[in-house]
C-alpha positions in Angstrom: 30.6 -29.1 29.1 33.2 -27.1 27.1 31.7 -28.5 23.7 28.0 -28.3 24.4 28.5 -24.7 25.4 30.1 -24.0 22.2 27.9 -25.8 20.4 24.9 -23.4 22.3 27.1 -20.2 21.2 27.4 -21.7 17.5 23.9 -22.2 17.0 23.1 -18.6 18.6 25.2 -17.0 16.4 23.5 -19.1 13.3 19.7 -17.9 14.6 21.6 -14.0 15.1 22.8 -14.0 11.0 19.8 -15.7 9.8 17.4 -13.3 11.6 20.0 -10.7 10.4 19.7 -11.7 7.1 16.3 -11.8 7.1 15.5 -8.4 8.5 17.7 -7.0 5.8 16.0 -8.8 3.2 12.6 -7.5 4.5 14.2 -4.2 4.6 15.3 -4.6 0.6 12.3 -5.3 -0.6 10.4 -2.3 1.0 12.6 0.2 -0.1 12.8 -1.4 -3.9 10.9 0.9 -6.5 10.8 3.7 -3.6 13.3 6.7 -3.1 14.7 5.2 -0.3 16.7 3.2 -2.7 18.4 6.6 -4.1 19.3 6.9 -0.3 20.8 3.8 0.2 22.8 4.7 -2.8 23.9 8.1 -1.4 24.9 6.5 1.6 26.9 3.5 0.2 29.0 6.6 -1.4 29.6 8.6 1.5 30.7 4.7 3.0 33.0 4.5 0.6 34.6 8.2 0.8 34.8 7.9 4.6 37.0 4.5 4.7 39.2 6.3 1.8 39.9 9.1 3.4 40.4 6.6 6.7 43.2 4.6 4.7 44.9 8.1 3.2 44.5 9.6 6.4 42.8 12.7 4.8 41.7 14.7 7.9 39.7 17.1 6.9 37.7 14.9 4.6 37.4 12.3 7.2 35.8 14.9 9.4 33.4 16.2 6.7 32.3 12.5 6.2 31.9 12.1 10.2 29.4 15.3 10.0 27.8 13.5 7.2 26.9 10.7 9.7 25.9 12.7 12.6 23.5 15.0 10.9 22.6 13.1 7.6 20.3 10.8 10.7 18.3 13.7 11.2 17.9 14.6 7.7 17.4 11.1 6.5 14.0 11.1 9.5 12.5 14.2 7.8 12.9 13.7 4.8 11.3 9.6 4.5 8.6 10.5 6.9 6.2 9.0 5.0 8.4 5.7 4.1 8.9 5.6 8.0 5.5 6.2 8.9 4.6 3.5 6.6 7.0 0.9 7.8 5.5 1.9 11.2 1.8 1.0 9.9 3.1 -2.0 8.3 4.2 -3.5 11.6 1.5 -2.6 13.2 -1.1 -4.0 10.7 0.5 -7.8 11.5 -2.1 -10.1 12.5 -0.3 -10.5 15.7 -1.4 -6.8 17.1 -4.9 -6.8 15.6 -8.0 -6.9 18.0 -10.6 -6.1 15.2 -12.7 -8.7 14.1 -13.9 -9.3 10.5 -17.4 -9.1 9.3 -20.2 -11.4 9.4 -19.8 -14.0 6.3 -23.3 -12.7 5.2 -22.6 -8.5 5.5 -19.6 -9.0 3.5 -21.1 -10.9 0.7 -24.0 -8.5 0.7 -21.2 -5.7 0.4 -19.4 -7.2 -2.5 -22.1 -7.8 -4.0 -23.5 -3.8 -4.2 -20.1 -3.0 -5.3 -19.4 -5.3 -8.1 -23.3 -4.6 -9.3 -22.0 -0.8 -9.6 -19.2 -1.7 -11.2 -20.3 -3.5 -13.8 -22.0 -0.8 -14.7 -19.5 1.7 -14.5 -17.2 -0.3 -17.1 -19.9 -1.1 -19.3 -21.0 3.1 -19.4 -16.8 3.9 -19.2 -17.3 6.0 -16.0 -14.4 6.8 -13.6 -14.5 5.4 -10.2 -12.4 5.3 -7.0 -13.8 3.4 -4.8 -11.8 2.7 -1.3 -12.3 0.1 1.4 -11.2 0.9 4.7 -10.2 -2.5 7.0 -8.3 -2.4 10.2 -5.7 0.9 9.8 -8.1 3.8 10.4 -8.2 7.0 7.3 -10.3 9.2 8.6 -8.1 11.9 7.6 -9.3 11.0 4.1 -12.7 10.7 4.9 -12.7 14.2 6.4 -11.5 15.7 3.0 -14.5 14.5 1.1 -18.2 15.2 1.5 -19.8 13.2 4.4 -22.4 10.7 3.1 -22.9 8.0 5.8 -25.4 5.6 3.6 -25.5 2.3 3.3 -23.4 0.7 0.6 -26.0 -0.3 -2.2 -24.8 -0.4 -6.0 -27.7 2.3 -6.7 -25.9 5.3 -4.3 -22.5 4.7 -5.6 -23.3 4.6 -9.2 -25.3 7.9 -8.6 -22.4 9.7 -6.7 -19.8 8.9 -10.2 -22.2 10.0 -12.4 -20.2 12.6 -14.8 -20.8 16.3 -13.9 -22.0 16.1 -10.5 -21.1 17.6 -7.6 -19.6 14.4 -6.2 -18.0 12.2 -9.2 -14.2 13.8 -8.8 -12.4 12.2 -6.2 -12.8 9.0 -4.0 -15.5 7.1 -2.1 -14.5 5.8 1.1 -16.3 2.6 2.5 -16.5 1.3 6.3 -18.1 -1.5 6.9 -21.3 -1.4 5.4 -21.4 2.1 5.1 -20.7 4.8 2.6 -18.5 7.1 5.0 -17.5 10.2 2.2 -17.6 10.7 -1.0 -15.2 13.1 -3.2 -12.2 12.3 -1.2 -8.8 13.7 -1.7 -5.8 10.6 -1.3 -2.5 10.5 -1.6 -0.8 10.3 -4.8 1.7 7.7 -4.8 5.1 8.1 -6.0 6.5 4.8 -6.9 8.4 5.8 -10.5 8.1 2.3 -11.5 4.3 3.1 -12.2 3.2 2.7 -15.7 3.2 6.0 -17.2 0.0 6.2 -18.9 -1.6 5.9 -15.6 -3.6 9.1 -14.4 -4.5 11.0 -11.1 -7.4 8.3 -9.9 -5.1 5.1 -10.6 -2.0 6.6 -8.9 -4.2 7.7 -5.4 -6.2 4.3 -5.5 -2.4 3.3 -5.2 -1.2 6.0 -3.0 -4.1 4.8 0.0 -2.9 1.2 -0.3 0.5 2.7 0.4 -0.1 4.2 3.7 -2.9 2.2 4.8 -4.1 -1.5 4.4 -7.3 -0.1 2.4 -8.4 -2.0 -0.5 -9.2 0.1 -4.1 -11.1 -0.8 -7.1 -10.8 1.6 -10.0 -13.0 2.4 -13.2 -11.1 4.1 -16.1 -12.8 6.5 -17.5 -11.0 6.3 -20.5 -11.3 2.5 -21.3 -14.0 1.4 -18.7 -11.2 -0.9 -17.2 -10.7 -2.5 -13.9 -8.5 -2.5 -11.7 -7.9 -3.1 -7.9 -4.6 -2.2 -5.3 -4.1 -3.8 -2.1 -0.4 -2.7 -0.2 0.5 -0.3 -3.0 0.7 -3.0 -5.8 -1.8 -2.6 -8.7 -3.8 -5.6 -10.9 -5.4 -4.2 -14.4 -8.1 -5.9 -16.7 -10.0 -7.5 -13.5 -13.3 -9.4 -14.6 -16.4 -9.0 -12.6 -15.6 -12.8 -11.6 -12.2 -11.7 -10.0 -13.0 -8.2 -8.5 -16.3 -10.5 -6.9 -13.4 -13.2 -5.2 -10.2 -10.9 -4.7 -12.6 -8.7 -2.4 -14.4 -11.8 -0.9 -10.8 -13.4 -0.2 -9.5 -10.1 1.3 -12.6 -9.4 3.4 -13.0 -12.4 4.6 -9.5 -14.5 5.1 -10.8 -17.5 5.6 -12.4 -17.8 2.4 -9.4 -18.6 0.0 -10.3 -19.0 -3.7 -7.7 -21.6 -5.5 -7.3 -18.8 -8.7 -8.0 -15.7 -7.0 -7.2 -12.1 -9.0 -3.9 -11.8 -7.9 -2.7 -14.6 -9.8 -4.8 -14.8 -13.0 -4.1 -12.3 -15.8 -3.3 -8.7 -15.5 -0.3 -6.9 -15.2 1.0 -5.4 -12.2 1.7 -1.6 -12.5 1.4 -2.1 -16.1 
């Protein structure tokens, strides 16, 4: 009885390190190319001091440190609001919470198909476009920012609202469903450092929406009439017509799974 007990408590504590393990490794990976990581940093210092001063007995520095660790918990929530808040919407994006539905095989299709049309010829014509696809994390703050539109999605009204030097080609157009929601949106910027540098204000928010919501963006340069599309804060450049066409079938509907979609053909990421 003695042994099969112990061999229950050994195999707990195996599930309790790997699940460890495994939320730490989760944890690494979110944080890497963020400033979290210049956190983590700071606090693996002020680790290190506190145990020194600890093994010297250094009083007054151990209770500096011990400060450092009461109130650095509050500082550290205020400060990566955002990164929490995203975390948060992560989590809560997990298949295992969601109660929306997807859309109807057809509405999608008809959907890709308007925006592709537009893009193509956006890239051919080198006009800038940011063009956002809201799925199951609602950004209505966004949409409120922009002009209301509330059309139907056709290749015809988005090509129309980019055009150069009118009132509503700066900013983004945010989709829902099969509907044109806003258009000259304001979105976050994001501020991941590892981004390419020669990347400008409407490549770094069609990143910055992916970051704090599960929205989709394709983006026109305006300087090179390239593609490129951002899911979850990652970027893919020099998309064909043929990939932007599957990447957005594959992420709008799941079930369709293309053997060579986007995300793994040519194109780097970020850069």
């Amino acid at each position: 009885m003695d042994s099969l007990r112990n061999v229950v408590q050994y195999l707990g504590d195996v599930v309790d390190i790997l699940i460890v393990t495994y939320i730490i490794y989760k944890f690494i990976l979110f944080i890497r190319g963020t400033r979290a990581i210049q956190l983590l940093k700071g606090i693996t210092v002020i680790v290190i001091v506190w145990l020194l001063s600890i093994y010297f007995q250094l009083n007054t520095l151990q209770w500096l440190m011990s400060q450092a660790f009461t109130y650095g918990v509050f500082a550290i929530l205020i400060i990566f609001q955002p990164e929490l808040r995203r975390a948060l919407e992560r989590l809560g994006r997990n298949r295992i919470f969601s109660l929306s539905s997807h859309q109807e095989d057809d509405e999608v299709e008809d959907i890709v198909h308007e925006i592709v049309k537009a893009v193509q010829y956006m890239e051919k014509r080198r006009i800038g476009a940011l063009i956002v696809i809201e799925r199951d994390t609602g950004i209505n703050d966004y949409i409120e920012t922009g002009i209301e539109i509330n059309g139907k999605v056709s290749s015809e009204l988005l090509i129309n609202i980019f055009i150069p030097n009118t009132p509503l080609h700066d900013g983004a157009v945010i989709l829902r469903k099969d509907a044109v929601m806003a258009a000259s949106c304001y979105l976050p910027l994001s501020e991941n450092p590892f981004i390419n540098k020669e990347l400008g204000t409407r490549h770094r928010a069609g990143i910055g929406i992916t970051e704090v919501s599960d929205s989709l963006s394709v983006i026109v340069s305006e300087e090179t009439g390239q593609v490129s599309i951002a899911k979850n804060g990652e970027m893919e450049r020099n998309i064909s017509d043929t990939q932007l066409e599957e990447w957005l079938v594959k992420e709008l509907k799941p079930a369709v799974k293309p053997s060579n979609g986007p995300w793994y053909r040519k194109g780097s990421r970020h850069g």
